[in-house]
C-alpha positions in Angstrom: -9.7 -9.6 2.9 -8.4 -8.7 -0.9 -8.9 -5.3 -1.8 -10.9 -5.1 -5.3 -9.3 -5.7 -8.4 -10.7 -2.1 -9.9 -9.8 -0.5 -6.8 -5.9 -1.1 -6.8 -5.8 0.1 -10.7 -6.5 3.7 -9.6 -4.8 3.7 -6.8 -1.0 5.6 -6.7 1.3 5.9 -3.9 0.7 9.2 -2.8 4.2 10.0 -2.1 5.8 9.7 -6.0 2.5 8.3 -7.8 4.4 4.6 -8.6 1.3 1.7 -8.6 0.7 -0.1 -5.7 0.7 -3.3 -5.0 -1.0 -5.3 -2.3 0.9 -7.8 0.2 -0.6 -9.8 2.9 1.8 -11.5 5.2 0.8 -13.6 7.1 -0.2 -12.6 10.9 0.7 -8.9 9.8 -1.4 -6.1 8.6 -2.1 -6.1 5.3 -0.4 -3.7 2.9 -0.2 -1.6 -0.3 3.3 -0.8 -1.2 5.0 0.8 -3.7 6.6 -0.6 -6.5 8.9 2.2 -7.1 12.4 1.3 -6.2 13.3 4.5 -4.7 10.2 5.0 -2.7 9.1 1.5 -1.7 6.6 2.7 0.8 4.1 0.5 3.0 1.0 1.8 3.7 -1.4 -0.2 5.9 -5.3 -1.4 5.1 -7.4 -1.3 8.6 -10.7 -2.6 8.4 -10.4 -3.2 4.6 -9.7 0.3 3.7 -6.2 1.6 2.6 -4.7 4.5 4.8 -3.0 6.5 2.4 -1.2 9.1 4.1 2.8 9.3 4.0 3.1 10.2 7.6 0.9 6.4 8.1 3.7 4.4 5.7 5.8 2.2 7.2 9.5 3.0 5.4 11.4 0.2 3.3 14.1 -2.1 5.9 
């Protein structure tokens, strides 16, 4: 399930403040991850809500 348009304009990674961007690969849990190059974090949406908490974000490969 998408996350709101609205919803993803406000949001900021809470690690450097970059905008997020949502990705949903298929058979995975969905994510919000940063677009900042240097941060790149993943964090994950359970249930349709974002968990945005840096200890919760998967690190870039």
């Amino acid at each position: 399930m998408p996350l709101e348009a609205g919803l993803l304009e406000i949001l900021a990674c809470p690690a450097c403040h970059a905008p997020l961007r949502e990705e949903n690969a298929a058979g995975e849990t969905p994510e919000l991850v940063c677009e900042s190059q240097s941060c790149a974090l993943a964090y994950p949406v359970r249930d349709g809500i974002p968990v945005l908490l840096v200890d919760e974000a998967r690190r870039p490969a």
